[in-house]
C-alpha positions in Angstrom: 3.9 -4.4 -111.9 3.0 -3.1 -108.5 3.9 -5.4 -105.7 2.2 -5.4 -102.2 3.5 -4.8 -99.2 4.5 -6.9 -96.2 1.9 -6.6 -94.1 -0.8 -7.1 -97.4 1.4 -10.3 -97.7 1.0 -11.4 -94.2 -3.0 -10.7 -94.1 -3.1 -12.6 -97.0 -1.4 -15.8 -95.3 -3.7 -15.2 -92.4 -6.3 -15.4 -94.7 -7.9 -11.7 -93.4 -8.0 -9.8 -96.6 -11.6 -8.9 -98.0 -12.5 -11.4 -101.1 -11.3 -8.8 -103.7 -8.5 -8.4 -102.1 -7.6 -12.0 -102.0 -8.2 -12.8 -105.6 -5.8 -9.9 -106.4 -3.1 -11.3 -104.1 -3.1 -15.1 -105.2 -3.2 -13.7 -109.0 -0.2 -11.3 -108.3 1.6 -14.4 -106.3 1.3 -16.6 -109.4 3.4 -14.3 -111.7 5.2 -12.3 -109.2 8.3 -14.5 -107.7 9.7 -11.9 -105.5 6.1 -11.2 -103.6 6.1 -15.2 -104.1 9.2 -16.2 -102.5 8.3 -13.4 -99.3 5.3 -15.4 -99.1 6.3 -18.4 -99.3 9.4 -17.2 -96.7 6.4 -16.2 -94.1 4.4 -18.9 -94.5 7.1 -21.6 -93.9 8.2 -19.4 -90.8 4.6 -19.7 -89.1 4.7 -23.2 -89.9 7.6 -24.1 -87.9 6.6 -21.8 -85.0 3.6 -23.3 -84.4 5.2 -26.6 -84.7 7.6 -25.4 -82.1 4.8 -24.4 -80.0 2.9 -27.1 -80.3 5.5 -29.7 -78.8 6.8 -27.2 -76.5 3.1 -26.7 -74.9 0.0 -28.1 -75.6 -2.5 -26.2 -73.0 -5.3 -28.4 -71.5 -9.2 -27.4 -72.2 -9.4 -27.0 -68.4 -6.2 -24.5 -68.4 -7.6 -22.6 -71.5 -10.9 -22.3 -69.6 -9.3 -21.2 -66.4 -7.1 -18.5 -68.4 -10.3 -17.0 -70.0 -12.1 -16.7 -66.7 -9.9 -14.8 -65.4 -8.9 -12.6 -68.4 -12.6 -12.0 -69.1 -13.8 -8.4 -69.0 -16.0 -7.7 -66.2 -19.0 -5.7 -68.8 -19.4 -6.0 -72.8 -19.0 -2.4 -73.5 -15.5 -2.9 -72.4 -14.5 -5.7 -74.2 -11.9 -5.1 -76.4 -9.7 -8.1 -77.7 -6.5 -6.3 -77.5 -6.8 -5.8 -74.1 -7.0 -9.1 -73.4 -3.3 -9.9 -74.7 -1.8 -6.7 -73.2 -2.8 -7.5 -69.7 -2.2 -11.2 -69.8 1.4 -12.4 -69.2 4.1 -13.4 -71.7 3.8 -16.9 -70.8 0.0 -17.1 -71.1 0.3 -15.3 -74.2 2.9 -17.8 -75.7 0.4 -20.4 -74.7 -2.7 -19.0 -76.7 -0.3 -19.0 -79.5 -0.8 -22.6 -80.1 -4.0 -21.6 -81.3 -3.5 -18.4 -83.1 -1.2 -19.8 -85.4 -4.2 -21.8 -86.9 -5.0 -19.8 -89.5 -5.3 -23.0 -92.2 -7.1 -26.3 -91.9 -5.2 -28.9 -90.8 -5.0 -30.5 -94.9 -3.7 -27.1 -95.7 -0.4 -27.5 -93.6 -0.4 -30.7 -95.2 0.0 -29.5 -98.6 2.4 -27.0 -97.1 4.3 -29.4 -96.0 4.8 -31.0 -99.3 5.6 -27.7 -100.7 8.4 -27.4 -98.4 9.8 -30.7 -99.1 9.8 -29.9 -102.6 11.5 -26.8 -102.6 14.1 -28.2 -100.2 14.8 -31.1 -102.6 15.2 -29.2 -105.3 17.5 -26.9 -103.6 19.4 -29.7 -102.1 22.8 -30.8 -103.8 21.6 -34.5 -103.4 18.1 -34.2 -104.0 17.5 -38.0 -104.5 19.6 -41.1 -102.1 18.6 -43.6 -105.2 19.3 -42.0 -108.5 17.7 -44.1 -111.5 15.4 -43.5 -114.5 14.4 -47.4 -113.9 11.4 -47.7 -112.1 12.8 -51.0 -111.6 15.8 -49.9 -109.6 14.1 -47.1 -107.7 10.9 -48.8 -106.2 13.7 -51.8 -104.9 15.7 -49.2 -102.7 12.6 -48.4 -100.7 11.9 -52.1 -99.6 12.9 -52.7 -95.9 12.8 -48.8 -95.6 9.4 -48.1 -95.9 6.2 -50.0 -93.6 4.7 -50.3 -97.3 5.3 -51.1 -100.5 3.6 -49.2 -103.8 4.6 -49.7 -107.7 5.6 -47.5 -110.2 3.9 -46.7 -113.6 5.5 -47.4 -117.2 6.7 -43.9 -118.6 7.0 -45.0 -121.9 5.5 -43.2 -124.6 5.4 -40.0 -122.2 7.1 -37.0 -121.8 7.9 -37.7 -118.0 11.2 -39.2 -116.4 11.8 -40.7 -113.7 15.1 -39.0 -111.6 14.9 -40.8 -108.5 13.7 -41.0 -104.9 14.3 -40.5 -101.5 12.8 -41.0 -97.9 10.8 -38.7 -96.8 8.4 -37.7 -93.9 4.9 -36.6 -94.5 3.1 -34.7 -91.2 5.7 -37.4 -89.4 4.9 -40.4 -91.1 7.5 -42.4 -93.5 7.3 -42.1 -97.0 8.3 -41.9 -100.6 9.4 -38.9 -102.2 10.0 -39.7 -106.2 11.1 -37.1 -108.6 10.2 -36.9 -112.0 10.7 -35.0 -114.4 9.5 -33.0 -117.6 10.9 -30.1 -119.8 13.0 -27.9 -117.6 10.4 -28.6 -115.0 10.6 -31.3 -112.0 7.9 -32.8 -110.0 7.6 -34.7 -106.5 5.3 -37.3 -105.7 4.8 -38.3 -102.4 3.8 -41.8 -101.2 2.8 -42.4 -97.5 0.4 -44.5 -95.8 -2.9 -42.9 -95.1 -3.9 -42.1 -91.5 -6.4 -39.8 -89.7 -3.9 -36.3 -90.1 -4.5 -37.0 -94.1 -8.6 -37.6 -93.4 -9.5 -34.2 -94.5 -7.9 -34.0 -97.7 -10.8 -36.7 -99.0 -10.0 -39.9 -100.5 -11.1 -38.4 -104.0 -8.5 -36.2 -106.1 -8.2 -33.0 -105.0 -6.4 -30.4 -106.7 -4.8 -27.1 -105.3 -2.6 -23.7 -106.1 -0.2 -22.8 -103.5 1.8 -19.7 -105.0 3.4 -20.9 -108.1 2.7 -24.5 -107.0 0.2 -26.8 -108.4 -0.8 -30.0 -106.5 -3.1 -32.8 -106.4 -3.6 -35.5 -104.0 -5.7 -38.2 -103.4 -6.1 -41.9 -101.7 -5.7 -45.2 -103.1 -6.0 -48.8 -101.5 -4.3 -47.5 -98.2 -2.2 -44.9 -99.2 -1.9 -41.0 -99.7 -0.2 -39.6 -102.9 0.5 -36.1 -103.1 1.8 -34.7 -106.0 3.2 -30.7 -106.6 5.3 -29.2 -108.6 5.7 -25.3 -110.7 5.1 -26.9 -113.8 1.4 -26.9 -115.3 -1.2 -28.6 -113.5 -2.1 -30.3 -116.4 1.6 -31.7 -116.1 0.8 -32.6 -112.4 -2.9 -34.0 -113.7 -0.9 -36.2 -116.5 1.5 -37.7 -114.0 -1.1 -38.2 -111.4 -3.2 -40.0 -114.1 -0.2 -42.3 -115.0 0.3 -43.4 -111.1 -3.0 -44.4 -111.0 -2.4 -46.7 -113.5 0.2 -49.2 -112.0 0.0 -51.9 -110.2 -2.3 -51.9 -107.0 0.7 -52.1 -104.3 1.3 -55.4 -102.4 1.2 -55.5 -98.7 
């Protein structure tokens, strides 16, 4: 197998491969864990970055306008993006950065987000603060923690387990995270209340493949589940369908 380099990597993050190009990428990613990991390395970097930037300086539409006045090239034939950033200064630079570090909707940092958290768990040496494989235990621990409450399903009869949970904070709102798990394979579910950064992943279930991730998410009387994991998405389906069978939660 012939791995890609770096900078193919990078494009592909940016999104600014040709089509062909980008199908090959996302099906080398999904059996290729070195190439995986480097992208998965990148992509987490630009994510804190622009988070960094983005509470460090958030640059008014009346500064932005200013800046591009006066950057502006004086005739088209010598417009030439480049330029633009060569001749600028570091600190106007730094604060177009905000948004060049857009490369993803905002529901797509979302789902990266999750991603993170997931990986950090599982590389945690306390990857749960309750540990319990009784629903009845687990969902307990979160009262007086959590501005919500939300229900568990019966695993019975299934080949998932329940591991435990811990707090978590999804695009800075409190919530859930429960693992589960199945085979040699363990999956987090996320449980937060929904709000307007969630609006553009839909209400409906949506499913999506971030490297050797599968997730799907969706919205249910007030709140936003999220669920990812490397196992098969239709593990991730099966789980997702058992949540949606418990209990509407009680406010």
């Amino acid at each position: 197998m012939t791995c890609f380099p770096a900078d193919k990597i990078e494009a592909y993050l940016d999104n600014e491969l040709a089509a062909q190009e980008d199908r090959e990428m996302s099906q080398h990613l999904a059996s290729c864990h070195s190439c995986a990991a480097t992208a998965f390395g990148s992509r987490k970097l630009k994510l804190s970055v622009k988070r960094a930037a983005s509470s460090a300086f958030a640059p008014s539409a009346e500064f932005q306008a200013r800046i591009r006045r006066s950057v502006a090239p004086r005739s088209k034939s010598f417009w030439l993006p480049g330029l633009i950033f060569a001749t600028a200064a570091l600190a106007l630079a730094f604060a177009f950065a905000v948004v060049a570090l857009r490369p993803h909707p905002a529901s797509q940092d979302l789902l990266a987000e999750a991603t993170d958290m997931h990986v950090a768990a599982l590389a945690s040496t306390t990857p749960v603060d309750v540990v319990s494989t009784d629903r009845h235990t687990v969902k307990p621990w979160f009262e007086g923690r959590l501005p919500f409450t939300f229900d568990l399903p019966d695993l019975q009869n299934s080949e998932f387990r329940l591991i435990g949970g811990r707090m978590a904070y999804l695009s800075q709102s409190p919530g859930a995270q429960l693992i589960f798990g199945i085979r040699k394979h363990q999956i987090s579910v996320f449980i937060a209340q929904e709000n307007r950064e969630f609006a553009p992943l839909g209400a409906g279930s949506r499913t999506e493949q971030k490297l050797n991730f599968n997730l799907e998410t969706w919205s249910d009387h007030g709140l936003r589940y999220v669920v990812v994991s490397d196992t098969t998405m239709a593990d991730v389906n099966a789980l997702s369908g058992l949540l949606r069978t418990a209990r509407p939660p009680s406010w």
